[in-house]
C-alpha positions as CSV (number, residue, x, y, z in Angstrom):
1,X,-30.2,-26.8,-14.2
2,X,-26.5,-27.1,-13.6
3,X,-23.3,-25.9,-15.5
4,X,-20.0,-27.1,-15.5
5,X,-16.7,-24.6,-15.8
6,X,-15.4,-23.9,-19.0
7,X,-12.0,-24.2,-20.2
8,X,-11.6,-21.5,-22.9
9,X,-10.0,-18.0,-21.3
10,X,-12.5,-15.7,-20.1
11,X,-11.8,-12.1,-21.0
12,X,-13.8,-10.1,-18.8
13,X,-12.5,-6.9,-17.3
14,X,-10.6,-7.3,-13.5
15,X,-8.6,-9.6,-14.8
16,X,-6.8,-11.2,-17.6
17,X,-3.1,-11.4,-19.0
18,X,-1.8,-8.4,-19.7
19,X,0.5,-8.1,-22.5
20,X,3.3,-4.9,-21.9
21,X,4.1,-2.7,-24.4
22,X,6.4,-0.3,-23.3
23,X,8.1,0.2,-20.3
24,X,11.3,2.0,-17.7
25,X,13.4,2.0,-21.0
26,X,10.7,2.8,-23.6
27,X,8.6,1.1,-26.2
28,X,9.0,-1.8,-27.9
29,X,11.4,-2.2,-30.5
30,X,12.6,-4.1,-33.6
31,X,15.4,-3.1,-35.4
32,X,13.3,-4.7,-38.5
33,X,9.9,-2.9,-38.0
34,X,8.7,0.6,-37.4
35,X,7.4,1.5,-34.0
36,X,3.9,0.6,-35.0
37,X,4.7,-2.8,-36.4
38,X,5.9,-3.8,-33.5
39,X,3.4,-2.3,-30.8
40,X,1.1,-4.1,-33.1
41,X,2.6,-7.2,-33.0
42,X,2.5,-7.5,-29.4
43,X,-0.8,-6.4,-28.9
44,X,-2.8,-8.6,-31.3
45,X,-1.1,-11.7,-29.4
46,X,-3.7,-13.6,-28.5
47,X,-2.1,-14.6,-25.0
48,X,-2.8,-11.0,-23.2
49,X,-6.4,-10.0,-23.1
50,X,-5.7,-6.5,-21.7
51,X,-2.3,-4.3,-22.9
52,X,-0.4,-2.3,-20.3
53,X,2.2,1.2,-21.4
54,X,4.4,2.7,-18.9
55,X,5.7,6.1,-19.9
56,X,6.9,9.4,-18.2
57,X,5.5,12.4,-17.4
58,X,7.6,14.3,-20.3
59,X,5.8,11.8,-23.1
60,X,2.2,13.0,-22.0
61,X,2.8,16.4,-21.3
62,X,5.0,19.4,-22.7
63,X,3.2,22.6,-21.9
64,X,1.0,23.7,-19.1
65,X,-2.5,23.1,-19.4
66,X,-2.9,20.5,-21.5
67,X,-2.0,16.6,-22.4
68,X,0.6,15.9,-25.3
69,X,0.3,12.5,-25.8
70,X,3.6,10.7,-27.6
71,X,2.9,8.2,-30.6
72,X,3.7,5.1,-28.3
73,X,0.7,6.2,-26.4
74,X,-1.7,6.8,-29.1
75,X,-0.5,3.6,-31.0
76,X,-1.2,1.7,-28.4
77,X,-4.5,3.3,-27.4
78,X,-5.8,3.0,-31.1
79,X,-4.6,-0.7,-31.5
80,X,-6.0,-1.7,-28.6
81,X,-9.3,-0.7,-29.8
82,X,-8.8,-2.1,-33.1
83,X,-7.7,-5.7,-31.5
84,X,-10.7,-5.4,-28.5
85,X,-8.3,-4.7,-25.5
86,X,-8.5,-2.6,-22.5
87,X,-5.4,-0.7,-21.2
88,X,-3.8,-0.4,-17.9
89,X,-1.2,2.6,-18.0
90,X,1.0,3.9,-15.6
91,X,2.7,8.0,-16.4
92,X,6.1,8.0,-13.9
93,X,7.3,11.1,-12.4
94,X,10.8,9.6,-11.9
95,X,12.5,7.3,-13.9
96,X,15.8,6.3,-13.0
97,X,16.4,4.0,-16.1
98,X,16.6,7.2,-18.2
99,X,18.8,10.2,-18.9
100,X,18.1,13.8,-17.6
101,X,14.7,14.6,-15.9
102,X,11.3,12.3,-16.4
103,X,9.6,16.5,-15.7
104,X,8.3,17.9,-19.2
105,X,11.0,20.7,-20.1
106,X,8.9,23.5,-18.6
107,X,8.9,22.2,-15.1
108,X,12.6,21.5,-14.9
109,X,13.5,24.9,-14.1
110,X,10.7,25.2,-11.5
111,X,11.2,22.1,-9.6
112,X,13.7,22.0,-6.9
113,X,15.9,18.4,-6.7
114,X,17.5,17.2,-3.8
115,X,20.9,14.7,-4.9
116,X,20.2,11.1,-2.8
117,X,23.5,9.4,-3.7
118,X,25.1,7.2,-6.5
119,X,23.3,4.2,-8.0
120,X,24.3,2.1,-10.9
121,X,27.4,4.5,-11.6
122,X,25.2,7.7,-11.6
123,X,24.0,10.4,-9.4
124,X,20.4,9.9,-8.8
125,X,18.2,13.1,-7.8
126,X,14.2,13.1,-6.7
127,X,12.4,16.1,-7.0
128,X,11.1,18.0,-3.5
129,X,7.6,16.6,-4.1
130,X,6.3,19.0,-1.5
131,X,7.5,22.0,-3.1
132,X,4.6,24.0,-3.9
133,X,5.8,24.3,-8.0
134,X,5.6,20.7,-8.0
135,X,2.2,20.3,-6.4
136,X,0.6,22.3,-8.6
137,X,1.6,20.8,-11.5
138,X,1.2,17.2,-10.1
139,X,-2.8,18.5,-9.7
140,X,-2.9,19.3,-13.0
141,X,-1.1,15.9,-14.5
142,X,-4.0,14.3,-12.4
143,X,-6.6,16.3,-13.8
144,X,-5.5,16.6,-17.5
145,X,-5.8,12.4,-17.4
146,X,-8.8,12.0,-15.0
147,X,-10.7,14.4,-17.6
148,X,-9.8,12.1,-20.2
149,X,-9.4,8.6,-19.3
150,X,-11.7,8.7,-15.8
151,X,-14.3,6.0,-16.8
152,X,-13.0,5.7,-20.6
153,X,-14.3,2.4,-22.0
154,X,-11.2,1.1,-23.2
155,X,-8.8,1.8,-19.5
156,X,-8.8,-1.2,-17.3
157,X,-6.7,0.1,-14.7
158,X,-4.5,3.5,-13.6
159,X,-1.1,2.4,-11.6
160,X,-1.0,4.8,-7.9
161,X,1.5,7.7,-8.8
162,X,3.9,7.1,-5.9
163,X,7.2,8.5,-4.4
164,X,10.0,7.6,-5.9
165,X,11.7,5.5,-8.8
166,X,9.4,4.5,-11.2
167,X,6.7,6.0,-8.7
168,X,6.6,2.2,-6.9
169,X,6.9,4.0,-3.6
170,X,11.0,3.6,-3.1
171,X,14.3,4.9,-4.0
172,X,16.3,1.8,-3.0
173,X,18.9,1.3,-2.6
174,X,19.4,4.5,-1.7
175,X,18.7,5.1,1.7
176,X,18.0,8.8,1.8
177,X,14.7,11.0,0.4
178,X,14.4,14.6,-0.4
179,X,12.2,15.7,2.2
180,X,13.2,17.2,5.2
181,X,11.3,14.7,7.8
182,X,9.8,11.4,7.4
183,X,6.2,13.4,8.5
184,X,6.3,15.8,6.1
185,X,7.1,13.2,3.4
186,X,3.8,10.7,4.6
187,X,1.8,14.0,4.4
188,X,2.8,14.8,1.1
189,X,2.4,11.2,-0.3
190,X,-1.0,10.9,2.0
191,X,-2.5,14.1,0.0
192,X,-1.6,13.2,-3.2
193,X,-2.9,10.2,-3.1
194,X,-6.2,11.8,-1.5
195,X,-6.0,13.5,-4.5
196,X,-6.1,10.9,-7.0
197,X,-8.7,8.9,-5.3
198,X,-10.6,11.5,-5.3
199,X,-10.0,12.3,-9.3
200,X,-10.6,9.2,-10.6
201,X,-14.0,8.2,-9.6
202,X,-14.9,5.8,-11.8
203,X,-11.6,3.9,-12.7
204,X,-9.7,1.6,-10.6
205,X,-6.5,3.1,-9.0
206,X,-4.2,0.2,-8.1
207,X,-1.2,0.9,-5.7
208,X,2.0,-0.8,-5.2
209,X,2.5,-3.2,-1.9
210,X,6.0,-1.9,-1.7
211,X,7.5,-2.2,2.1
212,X,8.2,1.4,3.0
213,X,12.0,1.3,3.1
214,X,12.1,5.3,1.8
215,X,10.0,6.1,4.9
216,X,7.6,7.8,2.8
217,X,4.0,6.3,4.4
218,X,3.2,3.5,1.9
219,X,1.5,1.6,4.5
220,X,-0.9,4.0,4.2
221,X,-1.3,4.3,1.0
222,X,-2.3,0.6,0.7
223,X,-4.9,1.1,3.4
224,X,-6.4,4.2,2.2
225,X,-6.5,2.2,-1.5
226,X,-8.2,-0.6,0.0
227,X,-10.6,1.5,2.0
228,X,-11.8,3.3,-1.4
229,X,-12.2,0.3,-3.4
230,X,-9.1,1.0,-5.3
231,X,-6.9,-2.2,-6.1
232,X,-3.6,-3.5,-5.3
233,X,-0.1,-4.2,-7.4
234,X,3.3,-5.8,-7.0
235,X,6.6,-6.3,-9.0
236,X,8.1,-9.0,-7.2
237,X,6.7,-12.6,-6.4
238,X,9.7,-13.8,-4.9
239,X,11.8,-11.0,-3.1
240,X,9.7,-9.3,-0.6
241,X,7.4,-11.4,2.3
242,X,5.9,-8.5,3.3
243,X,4.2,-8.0,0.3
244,X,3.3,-11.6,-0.2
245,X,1.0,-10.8,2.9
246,X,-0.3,-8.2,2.0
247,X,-1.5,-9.3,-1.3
248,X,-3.0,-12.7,0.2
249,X,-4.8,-11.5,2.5
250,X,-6.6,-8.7,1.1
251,X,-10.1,-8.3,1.4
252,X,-11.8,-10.3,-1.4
253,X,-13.2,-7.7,-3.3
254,X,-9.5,-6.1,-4.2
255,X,-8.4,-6.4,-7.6
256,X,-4.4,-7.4,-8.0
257,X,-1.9,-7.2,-10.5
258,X,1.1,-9.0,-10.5
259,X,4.0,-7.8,-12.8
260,X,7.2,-9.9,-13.4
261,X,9.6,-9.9,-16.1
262,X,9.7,-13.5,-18.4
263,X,12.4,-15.3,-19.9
264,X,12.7,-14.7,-23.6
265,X,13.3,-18.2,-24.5
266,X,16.8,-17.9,-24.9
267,X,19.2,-20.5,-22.9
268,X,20.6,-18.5,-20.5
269,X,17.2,-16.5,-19.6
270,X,15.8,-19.6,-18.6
271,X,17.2,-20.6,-15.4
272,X,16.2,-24.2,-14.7
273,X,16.1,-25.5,-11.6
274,X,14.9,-29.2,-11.4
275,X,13.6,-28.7,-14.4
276,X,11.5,-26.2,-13.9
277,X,12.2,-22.6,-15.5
278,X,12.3,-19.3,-13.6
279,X,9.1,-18.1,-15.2
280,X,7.3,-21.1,-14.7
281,X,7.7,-20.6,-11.0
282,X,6.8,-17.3,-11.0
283,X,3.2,-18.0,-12.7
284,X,3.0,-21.4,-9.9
285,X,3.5,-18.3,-7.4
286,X,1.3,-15.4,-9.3
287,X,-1.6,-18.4,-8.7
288,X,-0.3,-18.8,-5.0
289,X,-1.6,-14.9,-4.1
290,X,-4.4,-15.2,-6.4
291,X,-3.5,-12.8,-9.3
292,X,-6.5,-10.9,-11.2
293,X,-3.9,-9.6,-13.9
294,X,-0.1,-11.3,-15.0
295,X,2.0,-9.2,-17.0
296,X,3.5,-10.7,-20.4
297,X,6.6,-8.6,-20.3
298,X,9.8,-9.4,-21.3
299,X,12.2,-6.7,-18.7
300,X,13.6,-3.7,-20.4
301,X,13.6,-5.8,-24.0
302,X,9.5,-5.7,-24.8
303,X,9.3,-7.6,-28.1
304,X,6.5,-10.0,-29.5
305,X,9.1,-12.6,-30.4
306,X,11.0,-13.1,-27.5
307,X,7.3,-14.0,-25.7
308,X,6.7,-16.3,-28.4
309,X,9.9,-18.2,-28.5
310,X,9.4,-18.7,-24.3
311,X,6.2,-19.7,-24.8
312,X,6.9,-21.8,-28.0
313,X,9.0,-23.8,-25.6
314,X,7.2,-24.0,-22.6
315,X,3.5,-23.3,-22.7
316,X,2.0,-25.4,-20.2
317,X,2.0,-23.0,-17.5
318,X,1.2,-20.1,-19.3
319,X,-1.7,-21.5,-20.7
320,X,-3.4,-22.7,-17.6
321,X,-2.5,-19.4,-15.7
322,X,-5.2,-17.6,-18.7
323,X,-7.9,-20.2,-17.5
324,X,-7.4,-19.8,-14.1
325,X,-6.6,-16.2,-13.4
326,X,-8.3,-13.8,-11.6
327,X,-12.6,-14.6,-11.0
328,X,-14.0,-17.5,-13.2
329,X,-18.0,-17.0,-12.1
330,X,-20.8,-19.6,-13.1
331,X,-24.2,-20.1,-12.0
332,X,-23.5,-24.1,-11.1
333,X,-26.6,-25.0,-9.7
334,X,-30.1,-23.9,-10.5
335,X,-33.5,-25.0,-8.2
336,X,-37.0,-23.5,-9.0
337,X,-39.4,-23.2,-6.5
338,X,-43.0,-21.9,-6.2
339,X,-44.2,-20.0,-3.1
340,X,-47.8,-18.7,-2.3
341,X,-48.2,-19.1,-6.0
342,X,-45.4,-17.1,-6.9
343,X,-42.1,-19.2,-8.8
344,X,-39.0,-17.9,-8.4
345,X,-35.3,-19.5,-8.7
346,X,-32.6,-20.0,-6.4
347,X,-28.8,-20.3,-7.9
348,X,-25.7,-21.2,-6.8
349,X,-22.8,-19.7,-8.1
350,X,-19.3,-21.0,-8.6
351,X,-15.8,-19.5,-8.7
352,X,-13.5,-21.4,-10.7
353,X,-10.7,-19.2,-10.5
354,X,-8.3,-18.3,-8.3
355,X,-9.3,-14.4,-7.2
356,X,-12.6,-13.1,-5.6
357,X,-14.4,-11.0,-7.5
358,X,-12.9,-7.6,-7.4
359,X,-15.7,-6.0,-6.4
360,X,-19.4,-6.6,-6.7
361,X,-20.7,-9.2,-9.1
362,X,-24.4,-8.0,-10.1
363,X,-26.9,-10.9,-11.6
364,X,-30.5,-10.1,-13.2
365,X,-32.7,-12.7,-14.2
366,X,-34.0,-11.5,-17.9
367,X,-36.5,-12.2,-20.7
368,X,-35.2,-13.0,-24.5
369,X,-36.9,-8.3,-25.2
370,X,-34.1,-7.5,-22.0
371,X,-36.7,-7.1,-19.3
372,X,-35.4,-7.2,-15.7
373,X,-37.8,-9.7,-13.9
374,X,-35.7,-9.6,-10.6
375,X,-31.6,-9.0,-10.0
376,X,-29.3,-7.7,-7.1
377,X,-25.6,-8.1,-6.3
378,X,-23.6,-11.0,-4.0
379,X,-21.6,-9.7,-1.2
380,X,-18.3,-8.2,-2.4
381,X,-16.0,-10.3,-3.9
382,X,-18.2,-13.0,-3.3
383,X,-18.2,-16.0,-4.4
384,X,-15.0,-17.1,-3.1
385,X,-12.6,-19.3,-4.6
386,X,-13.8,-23.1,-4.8
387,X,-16.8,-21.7,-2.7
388,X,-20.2,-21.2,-3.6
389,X,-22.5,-18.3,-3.0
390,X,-26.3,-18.9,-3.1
391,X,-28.9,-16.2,-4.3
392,X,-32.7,-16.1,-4.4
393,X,-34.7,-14.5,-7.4
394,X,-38.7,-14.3,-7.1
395,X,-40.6,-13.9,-9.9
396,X,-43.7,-12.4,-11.1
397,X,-46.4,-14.8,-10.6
398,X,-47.1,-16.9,-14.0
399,X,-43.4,-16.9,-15.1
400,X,-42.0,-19.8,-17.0
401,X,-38.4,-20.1,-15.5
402,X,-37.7,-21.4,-18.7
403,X,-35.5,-19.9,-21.4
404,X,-35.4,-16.8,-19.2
405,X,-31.3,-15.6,-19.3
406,X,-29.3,-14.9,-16.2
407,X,-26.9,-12.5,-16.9
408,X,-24.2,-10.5,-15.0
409,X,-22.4,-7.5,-14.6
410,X,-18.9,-6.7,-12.5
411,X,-19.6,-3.5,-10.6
412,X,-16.3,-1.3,-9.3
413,X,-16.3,2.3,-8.1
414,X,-20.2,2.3,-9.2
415,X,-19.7,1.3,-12.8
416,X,-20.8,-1.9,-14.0
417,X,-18.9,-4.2,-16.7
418,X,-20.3,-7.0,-18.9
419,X,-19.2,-10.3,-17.2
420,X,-19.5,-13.5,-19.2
421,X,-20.1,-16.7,-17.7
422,X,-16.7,-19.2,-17.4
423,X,-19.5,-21.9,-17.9
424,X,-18.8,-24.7,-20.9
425,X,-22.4,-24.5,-21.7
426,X,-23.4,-22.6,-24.3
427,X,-23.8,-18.9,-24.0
428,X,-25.6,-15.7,-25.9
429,X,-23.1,-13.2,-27.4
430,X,-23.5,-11.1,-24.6
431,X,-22.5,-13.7,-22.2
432,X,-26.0,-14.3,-20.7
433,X,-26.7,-17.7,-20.4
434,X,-30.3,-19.3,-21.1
435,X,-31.9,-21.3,-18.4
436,X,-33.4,-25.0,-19.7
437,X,-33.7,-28.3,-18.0
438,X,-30.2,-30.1,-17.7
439,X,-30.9,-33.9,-18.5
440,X,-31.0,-35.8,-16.1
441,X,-31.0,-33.0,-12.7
442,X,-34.0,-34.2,-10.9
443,X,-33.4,-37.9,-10.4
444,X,-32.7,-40.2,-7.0
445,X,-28.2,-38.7,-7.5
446,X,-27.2,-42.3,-6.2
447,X,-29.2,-44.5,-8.8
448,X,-29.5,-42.1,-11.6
449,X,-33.1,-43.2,-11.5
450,X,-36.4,-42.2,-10.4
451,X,-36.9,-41.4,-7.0
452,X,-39.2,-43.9,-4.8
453,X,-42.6,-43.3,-4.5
């Protein structure tokens, strides 16, 4: 048997468009709808197969001891499920694009904050994230949202907490932090990472590439994420080199997002150069790193319209990022073979897309009742793109090879995700995919007829 790639968007979890729904500056907004209308509207677009919030620490918690979620948070949780989407959320412990403190209201008087200078015609201030006050708290933030959303069937990802604005690991410009000594500020950021890692078990933690211009240890951070299976991030695609590398050469098996703000449609947002736009290029150079996840996001003005009227205009790119992105997994070629009476199948497997797999892709070879007849997993974040990875399956002696399904599941962190085929042949509703004859597969390949003899 052999497949051949399919070009509908696959929407299995590690990857996907990922359509943002609030962000730095808040939720998104229409003077025309309520809150609701418009989270909904953006979330039942059927570009992004995944939905993303970004919201501080204040909108999830207000007292000590227990989680307060705001209404952007629930709405978004609620319509996801309604619309089939997973989330990927981030809850920032500094926000600079806000007034007053991102702390809930019964920290602020606990937590000491240290002045680092003027940006943007305001005096910016960073809380003393070793102070023990702040630690404590920052444990129970973790543990408050690992309790709930650790291994929750409808969260795709959790963004790193890290140091800084927007907790990307930086207060740039500014060249000062509010610790006393760059050691002490690595060993803070080192523990509370050790700290999340080891909270959230199940679910992917994915950490910004940011260059460590605060001085603040991100470098290992990013090493200590890759190390635990934990994915990667970025906000930039054309700034920073440093975290170009980074992202390209990960190992295969890490997961990355990459999140940059897209024109709205309008004239002046689009910034043509040769005729290409601005966000064009960045989706040419979210492919370039091999991108699991692209954000839909229009920067610090989320609404469904203004991603409609840019891709109204100009959905070329768009549309082949959603069939390229991230791991696109087919079994392409399929021999039998019979040895010491026993049949069995050997596959080759495809990766159309432009990611490994981000993490371990798991394959059983089943009958039509769901029995396991024989299964195991490729190599990590194997196969590679436009590479093919080969796996054996013996069977039980006496099996028919026909009409059995091969079906496969992502495993990450030891929990296991449906993954449907990206194969243009027909599939079952799970995404298994029943083994028959292709017409033709057996013949002399140069004549298209019957071998000699």
């Amino acid at each position: 048997m052999a497949t051949t790639p399919s070009e509908e968007v696959v929407p299995n979890n590690g990857m996907g468009l990922i359509t943002y729904v609030c962000d730095e500056v808040g939720p998104a907004h229409k003077d025309s709808e309520t809150l609701a209308q418009s989270l909904e509207n953006l979330v039942k677009l059927p570009l992004g197969s995944k939905v993303y919030i970004r919201v501080n620490w204040k909108d999830v918690q207000q007292r000590p001891g227990r989680l307060d979620l705001c209404e952007h948070w629930k709405l978004t949780f609620d319509l996801a499920r309604r619309y089939g989407k997973r989330v990927g959320f981030r809850v920032m412990v500094s926000n600079p694009d806000i007034p007053g403190p991102t702390l809930p209201d019964f920290l602020v008087p606990k937590i000491p904050m240290v002045k680092l200078g003027e940006w943007q015609h305001r005096v910016r201030y960073e809380p003393r994230y070793d102070d023990p006050a702040f630690q404590a708290a920052f444990h129970e933030l973790v543990d408050l949202l690992a309790a709930e959303y650790d291994g929750h069937r409808d969260v795709e990802y959790v963004d790193t907490f890290m140091y800084g604005f927007w907790g990307e690991g930086h207060t740039w410009p500014l060249e000062s932090n509010p610790f006393p000594d760059s050691l002490t500020a690595e060993n803070t950021f080192v523990s509370m990472f050790q700290y999340q890692a080891e909270r959230w078990k199940k679910t992917p933690l994915v950490t910004n590439t940011q260059p460590d211009f605060s001085k603040v240890g991100n470098s290992e951070l990013l090493d200590r994420t890759i190390r635990s299976f934990n994915w990667l991030r970025t906000d930039t695609i054309f700034i920073e080199n440093e975290q170009i590398e980074e992202l390209s050469n990960r190992p295969p098996w890490t997961g990355v997002s990459v999140e940059v703000g897209m024109s709205d449609g309008s004239p002046a947002s689009l910034k043509l150069d040769e005729g290409v736009t601005y966000t064009d290029n960045v989706i040419h150079h979210a492919q370039d790193v091999g991108a699991c996840y692209f954000s839909l996001w229009n920067w610090h003005r989320i609404q469904a319209d203004r991603l409609l009227n840019y891709y109204h205009q100009f959905p070329v790119a768009i549309d082949q990022l959603a069939r390229r992105i991230g791991y696109r997994v087919r079994p392409s070629w399929v021999w039998t073979y019979e040895e010491d009476g026993y049949p069995g199948l050997i596959v080759g497997f495809a990766n159309d897309g432009i990611a490994g797999v981000p993490g371990a892709l798991r394959v059983s070879v089943v009958t039509d009742d769901g029995r396991v007849l024989a299964g195991g997993s490729l190599d990590a974040g194997c196969p590679l793109p436009g590479k093919v990875r080969q796996a054996k399956f013996p069977l039980p002696k006496g099996t028919n090879w026909k009409g059995l399904r091969l079906k496969a599941e992502l495993e990450v962190k030891g929990v296991r995700y449906p993954v449907r085929w990206a194969s243009r042949q027909r599939l079952n509703e799970d995404g298994s995919l029943n083994l028959r004859p292709t017409v033709g597969l057996g013949q002399n390949d140069e004549t298209g007829g019957v071998p000699p003899g």
